[in-house]
C-alpha positions in Angstrom: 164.8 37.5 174.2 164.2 36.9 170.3 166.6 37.6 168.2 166.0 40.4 165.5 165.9 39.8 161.5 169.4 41.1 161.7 170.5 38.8 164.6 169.8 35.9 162.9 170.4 37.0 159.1 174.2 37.6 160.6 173.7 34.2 161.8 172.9 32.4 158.5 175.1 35.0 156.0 178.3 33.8 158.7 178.1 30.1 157.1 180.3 30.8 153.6 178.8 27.3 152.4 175.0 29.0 152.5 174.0 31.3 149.6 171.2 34.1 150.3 168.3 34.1 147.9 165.6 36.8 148.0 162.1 35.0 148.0 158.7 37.4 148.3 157.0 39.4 150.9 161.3 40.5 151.9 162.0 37.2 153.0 165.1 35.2 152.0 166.0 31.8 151.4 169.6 30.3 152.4 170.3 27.5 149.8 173.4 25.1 150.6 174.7 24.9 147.0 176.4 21.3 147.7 173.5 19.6 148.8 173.7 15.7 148.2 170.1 15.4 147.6 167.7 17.7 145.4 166.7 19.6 148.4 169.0 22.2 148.9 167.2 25.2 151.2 168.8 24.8 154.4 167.0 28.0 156.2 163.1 28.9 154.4 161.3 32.3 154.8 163.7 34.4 157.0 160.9 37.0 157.7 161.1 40.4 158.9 159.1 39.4 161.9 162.2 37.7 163.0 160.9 33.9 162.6 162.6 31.5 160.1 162.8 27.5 159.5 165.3 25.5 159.1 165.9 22.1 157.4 165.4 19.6 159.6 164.3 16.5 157.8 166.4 14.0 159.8 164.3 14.5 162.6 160.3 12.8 163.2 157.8 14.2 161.1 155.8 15.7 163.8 158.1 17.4 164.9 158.3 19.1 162.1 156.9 21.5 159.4 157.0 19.7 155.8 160.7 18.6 157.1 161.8 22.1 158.5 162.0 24.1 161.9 161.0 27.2 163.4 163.8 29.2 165.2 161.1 31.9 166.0 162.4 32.0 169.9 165.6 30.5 169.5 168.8 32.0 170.7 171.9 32.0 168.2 173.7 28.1 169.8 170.3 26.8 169.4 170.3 28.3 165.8 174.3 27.6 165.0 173.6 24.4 166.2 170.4 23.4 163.8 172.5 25.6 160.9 175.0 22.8 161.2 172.8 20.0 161.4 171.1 21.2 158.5 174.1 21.5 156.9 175.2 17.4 158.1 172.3 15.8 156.7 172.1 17.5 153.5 175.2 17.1 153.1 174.7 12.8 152.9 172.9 11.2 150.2 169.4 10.0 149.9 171.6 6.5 151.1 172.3 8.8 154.5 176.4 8.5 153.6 178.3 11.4 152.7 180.6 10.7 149.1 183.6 9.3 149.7 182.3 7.5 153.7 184.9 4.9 154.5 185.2 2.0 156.4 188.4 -0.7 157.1 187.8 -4.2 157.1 190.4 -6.4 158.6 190.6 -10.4 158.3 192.3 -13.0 161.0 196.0 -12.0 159.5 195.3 -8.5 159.8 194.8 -8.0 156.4 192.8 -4.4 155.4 189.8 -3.5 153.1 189.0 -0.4 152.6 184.5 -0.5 152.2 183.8 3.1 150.3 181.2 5.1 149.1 181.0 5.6 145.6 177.3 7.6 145.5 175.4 5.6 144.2 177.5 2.1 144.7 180.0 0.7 147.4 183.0 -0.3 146.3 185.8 -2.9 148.2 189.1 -1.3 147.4 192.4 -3.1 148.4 195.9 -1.2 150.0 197.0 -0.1 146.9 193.7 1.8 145.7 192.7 -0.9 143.2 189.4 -1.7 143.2 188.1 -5.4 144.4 184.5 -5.6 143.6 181.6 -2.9 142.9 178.0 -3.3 144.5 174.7 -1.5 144.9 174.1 -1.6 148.4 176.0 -1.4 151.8 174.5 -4.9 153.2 175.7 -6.6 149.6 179.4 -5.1 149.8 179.5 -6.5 153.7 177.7 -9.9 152.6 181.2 -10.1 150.4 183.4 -9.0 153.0 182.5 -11.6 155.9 182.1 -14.3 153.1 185.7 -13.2 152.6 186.5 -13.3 156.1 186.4 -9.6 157.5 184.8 -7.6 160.0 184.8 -4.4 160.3 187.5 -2.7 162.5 
């Protein structure tokens, strides 16, 4: 059974982190205000009819409609569970890591590096916090890190 404009209006106004935004013909937009990326409409063009689409840019292009989803027929999981993929991906930078992504690095004597996301750069960060080198991609900062003996743990 398809869920009514209602239904699934109740569905996207639950998510606090999704702000509603009138649009024409009495459809609304659902923009997520702390997108990482310019794009920031997670659900286009809820309609009265019911039908909506959802960001969904992570996935193939076909399968897609200009990188969103219909959720015509869908029933609320299948919805809640799109919402929150949405809500994932824009969440990450155009580098597809979210600010502040983290990774430890550990040498033979068990020694620790902490590999961070610094949008845009990657930065090497030691125990105490202090910073060990700065670079501009993730393949750079882990050339450093196995040059300096590590692998990730």
């Amino acid at each position: 059974m398809t869920l009514s404009f209602e239904e699934k209006k109740a569905i996207f106004d639950s998510y606090k982190e999704l702000e509603s935004v009138p649009v024409s013909m009495n459809r609304l937009n659902y923009h997520f205000k702390d997108s990482a990326v310019a794009k920031k409409i997670a659900v286009r063009f809820l309609h009265p009819n019911g039908n909506a689409f959802v960001y969904a840019a992570y996935l193939p292009k076909e399968e897609t409609k200009k990188g969103y989803i219909s959720v015509l027929d869908e029933d609320e999981a299948t919805i809640r569970q799109y919402v929150d993929q949405a809500i994932e991906h824009l969440k990450k930078t155009e580098d597809g890591y979210e600010e502040g992504y983290s990774e430890l690095w550990f040498d033979v004597r068990g020694e620790a590096l902490r590999l961070r996301y610094e949008n845009p750069l990657w930065a090497v960060v030691i125990s105490t916090g202090q910073v060990e080198g700065v670079f501009k991609t993730k393949e750079a900062a882990e050339g450093y890190l196995m040059d300096e003996g590590f692998q990730e743990g």
